[in-house]
C-alpha positions as CSV (number, residue, x, y, z in Angstrom):
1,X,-77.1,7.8,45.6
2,X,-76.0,9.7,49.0
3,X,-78.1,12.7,49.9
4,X,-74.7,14.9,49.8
5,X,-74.1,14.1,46.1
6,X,-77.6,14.6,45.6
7,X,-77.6,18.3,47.4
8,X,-74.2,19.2,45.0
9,X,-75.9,21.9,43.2
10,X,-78.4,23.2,45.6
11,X,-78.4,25.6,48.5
12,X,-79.9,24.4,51.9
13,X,-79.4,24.6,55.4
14,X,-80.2,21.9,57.6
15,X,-83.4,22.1,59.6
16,X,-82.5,18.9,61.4
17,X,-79.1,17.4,61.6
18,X,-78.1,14.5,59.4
19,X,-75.3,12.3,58.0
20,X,-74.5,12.9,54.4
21,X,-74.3,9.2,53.6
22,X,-77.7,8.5,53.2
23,X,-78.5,6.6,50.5
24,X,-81.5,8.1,48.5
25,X,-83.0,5.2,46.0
26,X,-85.5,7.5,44.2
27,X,-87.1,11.3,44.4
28,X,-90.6,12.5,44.3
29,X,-92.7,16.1,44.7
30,X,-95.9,13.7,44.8
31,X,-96.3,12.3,48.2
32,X,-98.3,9.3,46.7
33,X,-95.2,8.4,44.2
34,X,-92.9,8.0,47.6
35,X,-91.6,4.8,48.1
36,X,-89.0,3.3,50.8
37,X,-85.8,5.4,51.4
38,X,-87.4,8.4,49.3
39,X,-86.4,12.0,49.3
40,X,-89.9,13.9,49.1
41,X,-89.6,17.5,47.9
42,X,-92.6,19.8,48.5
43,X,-93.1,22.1,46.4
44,X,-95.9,25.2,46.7
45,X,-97.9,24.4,43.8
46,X,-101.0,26.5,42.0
47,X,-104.0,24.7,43.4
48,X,-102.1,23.2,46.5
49,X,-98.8,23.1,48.4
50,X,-97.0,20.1,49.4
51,X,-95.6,20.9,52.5
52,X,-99.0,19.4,53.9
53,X,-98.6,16.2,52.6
54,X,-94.8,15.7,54.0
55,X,-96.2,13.5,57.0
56,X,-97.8,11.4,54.0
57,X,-94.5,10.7,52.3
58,X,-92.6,10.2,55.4
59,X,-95.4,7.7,56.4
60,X,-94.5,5.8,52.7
61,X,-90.9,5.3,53.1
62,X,-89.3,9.0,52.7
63,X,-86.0,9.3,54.5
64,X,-85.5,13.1,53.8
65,X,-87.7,16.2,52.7
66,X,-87.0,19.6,51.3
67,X,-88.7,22.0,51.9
68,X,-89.1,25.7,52.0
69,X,-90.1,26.7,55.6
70,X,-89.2,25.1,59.1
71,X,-91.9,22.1,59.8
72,X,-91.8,19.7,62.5
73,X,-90.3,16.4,61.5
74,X,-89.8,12.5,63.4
75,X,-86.5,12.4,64.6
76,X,-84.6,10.4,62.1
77,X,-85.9,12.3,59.1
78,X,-83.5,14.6,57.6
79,X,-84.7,18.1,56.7
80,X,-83.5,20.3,54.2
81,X,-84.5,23.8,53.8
82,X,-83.7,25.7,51.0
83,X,-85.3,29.5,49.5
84,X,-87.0,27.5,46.6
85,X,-87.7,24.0,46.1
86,X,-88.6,24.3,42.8
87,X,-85.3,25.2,41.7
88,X,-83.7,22.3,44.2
89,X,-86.2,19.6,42.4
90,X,-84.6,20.5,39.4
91,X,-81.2,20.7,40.2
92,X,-81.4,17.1,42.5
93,X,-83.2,15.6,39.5
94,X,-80.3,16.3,37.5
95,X,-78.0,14.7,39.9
96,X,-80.5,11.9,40.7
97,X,-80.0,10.9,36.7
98,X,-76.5,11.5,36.1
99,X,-76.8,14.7,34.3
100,X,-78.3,13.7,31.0
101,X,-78.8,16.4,29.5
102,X,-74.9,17.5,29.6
103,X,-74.5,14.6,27.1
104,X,-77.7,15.5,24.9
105,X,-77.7,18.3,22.7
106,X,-80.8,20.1,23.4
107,X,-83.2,22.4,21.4
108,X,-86.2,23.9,23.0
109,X,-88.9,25.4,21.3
110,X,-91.4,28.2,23.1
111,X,-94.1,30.5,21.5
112,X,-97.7,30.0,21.3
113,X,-98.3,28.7,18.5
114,X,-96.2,26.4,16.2
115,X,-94.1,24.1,18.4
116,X,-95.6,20.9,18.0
117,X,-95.4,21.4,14.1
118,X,-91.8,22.5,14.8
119,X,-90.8,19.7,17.1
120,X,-92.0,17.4,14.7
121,X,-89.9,19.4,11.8
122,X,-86.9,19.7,14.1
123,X,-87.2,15.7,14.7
124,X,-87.1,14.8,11.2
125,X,-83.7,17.0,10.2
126,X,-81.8,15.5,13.0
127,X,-82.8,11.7,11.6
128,X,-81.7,13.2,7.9
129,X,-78.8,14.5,9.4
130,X,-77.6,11.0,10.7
131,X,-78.6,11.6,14.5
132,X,-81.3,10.2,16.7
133,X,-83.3,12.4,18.8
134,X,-86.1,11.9,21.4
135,X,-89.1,14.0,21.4
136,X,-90.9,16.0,24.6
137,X,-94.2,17.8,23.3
138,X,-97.6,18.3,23.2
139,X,-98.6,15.1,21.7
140,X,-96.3,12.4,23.0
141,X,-93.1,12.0,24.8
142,X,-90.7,9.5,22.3
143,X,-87.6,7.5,23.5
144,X,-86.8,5.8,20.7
145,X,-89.2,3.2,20.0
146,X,-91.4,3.6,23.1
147,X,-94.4,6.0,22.5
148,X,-95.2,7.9,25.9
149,X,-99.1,10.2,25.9
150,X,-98.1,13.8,27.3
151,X,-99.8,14.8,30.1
152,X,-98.2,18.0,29.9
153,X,-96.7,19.9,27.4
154,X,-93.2,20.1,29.3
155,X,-93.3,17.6,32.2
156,X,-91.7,18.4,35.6
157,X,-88.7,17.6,36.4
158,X,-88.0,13.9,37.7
159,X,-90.2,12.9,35.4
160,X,-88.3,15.0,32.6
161,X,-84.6,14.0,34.0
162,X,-85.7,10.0,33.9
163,X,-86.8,10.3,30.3
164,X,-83.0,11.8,29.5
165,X,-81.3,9.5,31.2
166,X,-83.5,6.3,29.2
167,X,-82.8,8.5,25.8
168,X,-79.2,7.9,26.3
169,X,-79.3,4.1,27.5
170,X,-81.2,4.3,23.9
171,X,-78.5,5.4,22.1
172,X,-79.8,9.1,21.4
173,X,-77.5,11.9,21.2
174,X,-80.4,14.8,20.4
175,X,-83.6,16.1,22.2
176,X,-85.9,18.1,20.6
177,X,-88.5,19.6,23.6
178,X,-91.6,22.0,23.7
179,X,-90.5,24.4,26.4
180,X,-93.9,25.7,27.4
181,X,-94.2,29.0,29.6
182,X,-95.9,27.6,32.5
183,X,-92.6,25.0,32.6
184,X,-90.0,28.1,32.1
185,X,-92.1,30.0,34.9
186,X,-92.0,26.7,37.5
187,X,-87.9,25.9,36.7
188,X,-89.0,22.4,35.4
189,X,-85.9,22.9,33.0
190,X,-83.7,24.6,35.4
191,X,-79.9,22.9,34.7
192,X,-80.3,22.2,30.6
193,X,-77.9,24.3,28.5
194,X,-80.1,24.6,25.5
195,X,-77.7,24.3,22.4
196,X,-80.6,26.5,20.3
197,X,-83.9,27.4,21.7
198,X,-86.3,28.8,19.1
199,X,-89.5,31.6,19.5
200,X,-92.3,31.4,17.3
201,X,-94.5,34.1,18.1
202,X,-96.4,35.5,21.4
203,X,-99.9,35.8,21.3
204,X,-102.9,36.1,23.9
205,X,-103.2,32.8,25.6
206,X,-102.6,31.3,29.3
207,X,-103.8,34.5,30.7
208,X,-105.6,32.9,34.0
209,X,-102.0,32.0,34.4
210,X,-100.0,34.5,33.4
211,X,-102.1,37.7,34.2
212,X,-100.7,40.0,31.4
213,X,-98.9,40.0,28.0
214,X,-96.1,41.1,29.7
215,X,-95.9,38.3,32.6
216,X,-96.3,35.5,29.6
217,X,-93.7,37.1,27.3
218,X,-91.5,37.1,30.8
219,X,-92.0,33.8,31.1
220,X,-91.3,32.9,27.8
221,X,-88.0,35.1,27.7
222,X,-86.8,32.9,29.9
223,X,-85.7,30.5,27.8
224,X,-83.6,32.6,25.7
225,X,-81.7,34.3,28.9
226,X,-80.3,31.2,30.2
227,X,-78.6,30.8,27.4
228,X,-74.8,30.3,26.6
229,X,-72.5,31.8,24.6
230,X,-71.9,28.8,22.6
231,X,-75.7,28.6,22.2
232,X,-78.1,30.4,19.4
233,X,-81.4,32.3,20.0
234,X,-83.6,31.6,16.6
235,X,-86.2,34.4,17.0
236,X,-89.0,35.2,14.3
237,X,-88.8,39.3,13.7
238,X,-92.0,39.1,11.9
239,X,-93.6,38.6,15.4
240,X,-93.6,42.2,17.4
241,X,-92.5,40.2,20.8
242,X,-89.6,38.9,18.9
243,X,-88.3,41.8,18.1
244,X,-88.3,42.6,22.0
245,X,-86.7,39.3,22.9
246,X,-83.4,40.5,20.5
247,X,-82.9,42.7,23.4
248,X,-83.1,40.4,26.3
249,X,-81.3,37.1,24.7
250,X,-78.1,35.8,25.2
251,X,-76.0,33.6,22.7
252,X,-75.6,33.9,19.0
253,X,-78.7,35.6,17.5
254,X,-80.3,33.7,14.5
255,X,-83.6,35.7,13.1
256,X,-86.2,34.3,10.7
257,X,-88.6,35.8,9.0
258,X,-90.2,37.3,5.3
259,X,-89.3,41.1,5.6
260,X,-85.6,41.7,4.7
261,X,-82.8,42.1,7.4
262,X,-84.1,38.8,8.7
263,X,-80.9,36.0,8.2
264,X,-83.2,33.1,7.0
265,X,-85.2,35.3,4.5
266,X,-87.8,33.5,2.2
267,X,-90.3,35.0,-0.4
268,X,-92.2,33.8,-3.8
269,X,-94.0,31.8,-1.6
270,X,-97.3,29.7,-3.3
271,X,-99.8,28.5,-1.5
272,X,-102.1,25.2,-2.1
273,X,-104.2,22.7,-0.4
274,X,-101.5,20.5,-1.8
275,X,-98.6,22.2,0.6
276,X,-96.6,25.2,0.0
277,X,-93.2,26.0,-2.6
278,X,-91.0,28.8,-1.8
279,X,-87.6,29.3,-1.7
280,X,-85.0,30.1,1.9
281,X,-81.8,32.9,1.6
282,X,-80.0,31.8,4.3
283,X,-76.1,32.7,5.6
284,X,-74.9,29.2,3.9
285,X,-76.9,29.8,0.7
286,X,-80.5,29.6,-0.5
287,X,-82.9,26.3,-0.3
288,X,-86.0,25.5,-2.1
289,X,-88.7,23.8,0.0
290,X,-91.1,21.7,-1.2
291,X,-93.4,21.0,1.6
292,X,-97.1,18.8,1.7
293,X,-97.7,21.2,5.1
294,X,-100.8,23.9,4.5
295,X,-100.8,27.3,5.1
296,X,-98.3,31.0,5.6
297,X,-97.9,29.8,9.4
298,X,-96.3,26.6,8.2
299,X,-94.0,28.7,6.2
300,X,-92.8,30.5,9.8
301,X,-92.3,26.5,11.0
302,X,-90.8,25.6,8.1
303,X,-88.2,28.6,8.2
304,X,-87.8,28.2,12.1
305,X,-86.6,24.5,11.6
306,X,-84.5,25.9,8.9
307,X,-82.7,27.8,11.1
308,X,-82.4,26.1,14.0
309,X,-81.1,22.9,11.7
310,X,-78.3,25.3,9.9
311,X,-77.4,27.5,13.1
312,X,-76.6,23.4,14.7
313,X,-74.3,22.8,11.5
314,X,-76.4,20.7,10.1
315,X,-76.0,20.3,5.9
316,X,-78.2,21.9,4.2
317,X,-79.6,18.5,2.1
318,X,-80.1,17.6,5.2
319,X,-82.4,20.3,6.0
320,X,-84.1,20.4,3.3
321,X,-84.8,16.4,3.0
322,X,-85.8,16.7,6.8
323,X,-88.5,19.6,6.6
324,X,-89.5,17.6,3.0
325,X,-90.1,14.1,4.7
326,X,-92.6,15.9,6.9
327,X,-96.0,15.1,5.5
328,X,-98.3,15.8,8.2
329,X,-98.5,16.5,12.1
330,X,-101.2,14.7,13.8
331,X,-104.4,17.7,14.6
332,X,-102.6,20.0,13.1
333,X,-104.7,20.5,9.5
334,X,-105.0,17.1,9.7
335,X,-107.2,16.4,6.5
336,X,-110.0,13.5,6.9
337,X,-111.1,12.3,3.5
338,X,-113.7,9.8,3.4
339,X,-114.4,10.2,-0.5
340,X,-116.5,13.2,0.4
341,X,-117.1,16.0,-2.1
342,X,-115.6,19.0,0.3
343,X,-112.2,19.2,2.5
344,X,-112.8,18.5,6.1
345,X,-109.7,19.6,8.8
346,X,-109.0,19.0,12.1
347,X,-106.7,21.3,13.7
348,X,-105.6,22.3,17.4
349,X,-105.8,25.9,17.0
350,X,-107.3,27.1,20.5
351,X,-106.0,30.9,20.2
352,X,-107.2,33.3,18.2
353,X,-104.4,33.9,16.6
354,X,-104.3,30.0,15.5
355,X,-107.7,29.9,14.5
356,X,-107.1,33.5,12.7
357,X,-104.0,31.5,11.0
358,X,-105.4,28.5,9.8
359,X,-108.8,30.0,8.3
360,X,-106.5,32.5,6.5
361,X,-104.6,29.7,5.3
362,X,-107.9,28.0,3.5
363,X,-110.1,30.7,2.6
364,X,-108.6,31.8,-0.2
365,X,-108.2,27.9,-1.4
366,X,-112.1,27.4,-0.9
367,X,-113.8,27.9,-4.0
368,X,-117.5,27.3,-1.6
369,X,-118.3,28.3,2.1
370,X,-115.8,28.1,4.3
371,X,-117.4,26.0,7.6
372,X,-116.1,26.5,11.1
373,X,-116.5,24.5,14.5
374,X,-115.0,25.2,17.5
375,X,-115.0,25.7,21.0
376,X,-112.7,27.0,23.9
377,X,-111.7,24.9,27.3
378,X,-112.9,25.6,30.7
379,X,-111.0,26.9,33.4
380,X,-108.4,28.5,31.5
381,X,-107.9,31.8,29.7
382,X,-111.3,33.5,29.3
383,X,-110.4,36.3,27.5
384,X,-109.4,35.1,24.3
385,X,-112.9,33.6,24.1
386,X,-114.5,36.6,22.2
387,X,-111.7,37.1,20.7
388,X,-112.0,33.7,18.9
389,X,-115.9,34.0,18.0
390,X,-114.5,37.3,16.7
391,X,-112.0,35.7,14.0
392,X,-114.5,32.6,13.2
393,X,-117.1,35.0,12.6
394,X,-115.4,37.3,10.6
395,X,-113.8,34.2,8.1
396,X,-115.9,31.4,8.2
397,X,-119.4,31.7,6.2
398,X,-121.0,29.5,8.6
399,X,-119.6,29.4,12.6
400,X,-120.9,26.3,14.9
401,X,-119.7,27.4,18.6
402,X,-119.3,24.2,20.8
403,X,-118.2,22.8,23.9
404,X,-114.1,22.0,24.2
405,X,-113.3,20.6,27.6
406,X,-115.3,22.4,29.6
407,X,-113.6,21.0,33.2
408,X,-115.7,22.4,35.9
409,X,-116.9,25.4,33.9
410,X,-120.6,25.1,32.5
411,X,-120.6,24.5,28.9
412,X,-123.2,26.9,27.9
413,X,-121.5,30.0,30.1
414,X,-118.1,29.2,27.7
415,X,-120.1,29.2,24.7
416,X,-122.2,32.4,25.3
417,X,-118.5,34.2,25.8
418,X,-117.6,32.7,22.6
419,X,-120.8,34.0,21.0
420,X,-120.7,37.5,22.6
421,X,-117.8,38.2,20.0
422,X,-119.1,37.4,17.0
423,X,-120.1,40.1,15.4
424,X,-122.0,38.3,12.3
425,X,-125.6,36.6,12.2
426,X,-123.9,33.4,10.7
427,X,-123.5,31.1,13.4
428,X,-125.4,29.2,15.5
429,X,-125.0,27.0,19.1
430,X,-124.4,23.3,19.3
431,X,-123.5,22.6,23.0
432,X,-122.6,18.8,22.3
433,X,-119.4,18.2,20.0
434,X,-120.5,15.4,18.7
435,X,-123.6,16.8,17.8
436,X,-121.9,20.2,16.2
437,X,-119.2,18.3,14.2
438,X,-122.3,16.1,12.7
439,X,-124.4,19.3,11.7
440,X,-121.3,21.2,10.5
441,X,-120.8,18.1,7.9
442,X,-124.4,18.0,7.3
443,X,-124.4,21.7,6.2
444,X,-121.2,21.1,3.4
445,X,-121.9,20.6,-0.3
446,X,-119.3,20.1,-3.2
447,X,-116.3,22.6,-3.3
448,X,-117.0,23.7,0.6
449,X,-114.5,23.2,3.9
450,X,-115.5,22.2,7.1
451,X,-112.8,22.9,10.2
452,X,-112.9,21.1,13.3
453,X,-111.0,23.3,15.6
454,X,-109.7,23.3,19.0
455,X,-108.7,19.9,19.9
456,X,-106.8,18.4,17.4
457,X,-104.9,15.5,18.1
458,X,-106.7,15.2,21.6
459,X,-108.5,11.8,21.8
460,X,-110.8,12.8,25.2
461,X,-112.9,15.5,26.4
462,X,-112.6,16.8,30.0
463,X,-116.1,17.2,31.7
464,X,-116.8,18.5,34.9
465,X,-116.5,15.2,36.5
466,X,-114.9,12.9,34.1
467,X,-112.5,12.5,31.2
468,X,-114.1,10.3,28.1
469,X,-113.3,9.2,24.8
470,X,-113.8,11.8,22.3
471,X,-111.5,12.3,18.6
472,X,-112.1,14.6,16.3
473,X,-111.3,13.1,13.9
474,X,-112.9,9.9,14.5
475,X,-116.2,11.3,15.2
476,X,-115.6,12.9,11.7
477,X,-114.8,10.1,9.9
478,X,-117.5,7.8,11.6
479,X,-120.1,10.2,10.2
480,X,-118.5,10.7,6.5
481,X,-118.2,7.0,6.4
482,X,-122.1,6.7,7.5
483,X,-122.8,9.0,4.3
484,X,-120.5,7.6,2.1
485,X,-123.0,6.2,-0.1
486,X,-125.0,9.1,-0.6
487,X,-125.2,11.0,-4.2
488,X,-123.0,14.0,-3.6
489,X,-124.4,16.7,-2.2
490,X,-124.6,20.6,-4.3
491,X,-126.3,23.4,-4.3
């Protein structure tokens, strides 16, 4: 593609003079993905800024940079400045793949907690409703067939453009995508004119990033002010912060929630280890759910999806058998039965909030002791760490604090944080995972619940110096499986 069709949306100024007909075969913001007759964007990042590795990608085969301040370049090399290269990755991205996402109708999902289970909700009403959509989340990136492990949440945006443009070669008209705050705050999805975007609630987390409540909720806002008129806004009013985003979002409004005024209204909701009934009130009429999904916070999913899928003209039936063929999300109250006489669960919660959620969600369903494992990651938000050991301690009969992915933090520092918040006797430290999930099961007898929290459907742990192999739920079941021939175990 010539760089002057590639520079359509994006204001610049020439730091050294070039032709416009240079043909650009591929873009990069890593200097190590440049190849020959590459345009490299450098892009200030959070731990380092790639205006010092321009020389690098220059050396590889770059024909053009952009860049954000003046820098001395080989003659021959064509330099284009603009005010943020963010912004211009995004925007040449979108002109690097055609525009995709002008020809997918997109729905973007943002909160703390819920959008995986959403995604995967969202995903399943578009196939009842006789679409296909591709999937951008947590757990994996899915272009039809082709099954892609996230490395992030939201991935950046030549990476993001690419997989739009090989969702349409595969025939897929819809794209459901976790819009994660850190991506809203870096302009990964600057040019996509979200046909819904949906907020589940705001609650503390990503505060090494963020700072404050307010800077995340900023960030997360963002989503909802870009827009359109044609576009809805589907905003939980049980959630304090979504009552302030009505204020600052543009398009048609769609609110969900269980207190009235709220335009997808649900009540008479029972509760089970087997799933959850209750019934919807929404502006086309009301729909009875049926759903195999645990817990009141699967309810807010549930009536999010809702939403979102009738706000998008979707049939109802079609909503309802979409939300209903939903069974299970992978870590998220993932149950692990191994013909053991108590419930085990692995689930992703990593706020206190989540972990808050999902204990509320069993306790009541436990007729024995109510087991808890978790731990919290290194280098990232520290302060919701006594806030969790708070929550366990205050639900669970029996807390186990363990190591998460401690990353270059020492394990033991993360779990005396975790600790310093509990304000019970009942817990104890277990620094190795492995180790903690094998004493939580050895503490459980008939009728108790042991939950595995914090990593989910993660299948490695992130050490100081290394990433290895570590499930959850396979440790879990390697263990169960060990003791499967044992008399059951009671009090």
């Amino acid at each position: 593609m010539k760089i002057k069709e590639l520079l359509r949306g994006v204001e610049y100024k020439s730091c050294s003079p070039f032709p416009g007909d240079i043909e650009i075969r591929g873009i990069a913001c890593d200097s190590k993905a440049v190849n020959k007759d590459y345009l490299f964007v450098a892009v200030p990042g959070t731990k380092t800024d790639g205006h010092k590795f321009v020389n690098e990608a220059v050396e590889r085969g770059a024909v053009a940079v952009v860049i954000e301040r003046e820098i001395p370049l080989d003659d021959g090399i064509a330099g284009i400045c603009v005010k943020d290269s963010r912004t211009a990755l995004a925007r040449i991205a979108n002109e690097f793949y055609g525009r995709p996402a002008e020809k997918l109708r997109c729905i973007g999902i943002t909160g703390t907690n819920g959008k995986t289970t959403i995604s995967y909700l969202m995903d399943s009403i578009v196939s009842a409703a006789g679409h296909k959509a591709g999937l951008i989340g947590t757990i994996n990136y899915r272009i039809g067939e082709r099954i892609i492990p996230a490395t992030n949440t939201t991935p950046g945006p030549v990476e993001l453009y690419n997989f739009m443009d090989k969702m349409l070669q595969n025939s897929i008209d819809h794209l459901v995508m976790e819009v994660s705050s850190h991506s809203l705050d870096q302009r990964r999805v600057e040019g996509i004119d979200f046909a819904a975007a949906i907020f589940t609630n705001l609650t503390g987390d990503h505060l090494d990033y963020h700072k404050t409540m307010d800077e995340y909720f900023d960030a997360k806002a963002k989503l909802f002010e870009g827009l359109g008129s044609g576009s809805y806004g589907i905003i939980n009013t049980d959630d304090e912060w979504g009552r302030k985003l009505l204020r600052r979002s543009k398009g048609r409004i769609m609110t969900y929630g269980t207190k009235q005024g709220a335009d997808f209204l649900t009540g008479g909701i029972r509760l089970s280890l087997s799933g959850a009934a209750f019934a919807i009130n929404t502006p086309k009429g009301q729909i009875k759910i049926d759903t195999k999904l645990i817990g009141l916070h699967n309810v807010y999913n549930i009536l999010a999806a809702v939403a979102a899928g009738a706000a998008l003209d979707f049939p109802l039936e079609a909503v309802k058998r979409g939300v209903e063929n939903v069974r299970a999300v992978p870590g998220r109250l993932e149950a692990i039965d191994c013909g053991q006489p108590f419930k085990v669960f692995v689930d992703y919660a990593h706020t206190d909030d989540a972990l808050h959620n999902v204990l509320s969600a069993l306790r009541p369903l436990i007729p024995g002791r109510m087991i808890v494992v978790f731990g919290c990651g290194g280098d990232r938000d520290k302060t919701k760490r006594p806030r969790m050991g708070k929550v366990a301690g205050s639900l669970a009969d029996l807390v186990i604090v363990t190591s998460d992915n401690p990353r270059g933090e020492d394990p033991k520092t993360i779990t005396d944080e975790i600790a310093a918040g509990i304000e019970t006797k009942n817990y104890t430290v277990v620094t190795d995972r492995a180790e903690a999930i094998r004493r939580s099961l050895s503490e459980a007898h008939d009728g108790d619940c042991v939950l595995i929290a914090g990593k989910g459907h993660e299948t490695y742990q992130v050490l100081k110096n290394t990433t290895v192999a570590f499930d959850d739920r396979e440790i879990a079941r390697k263990i169960l499986s060990a003791c499967a021939k044992e008399e059951p175990r009671s009090r």
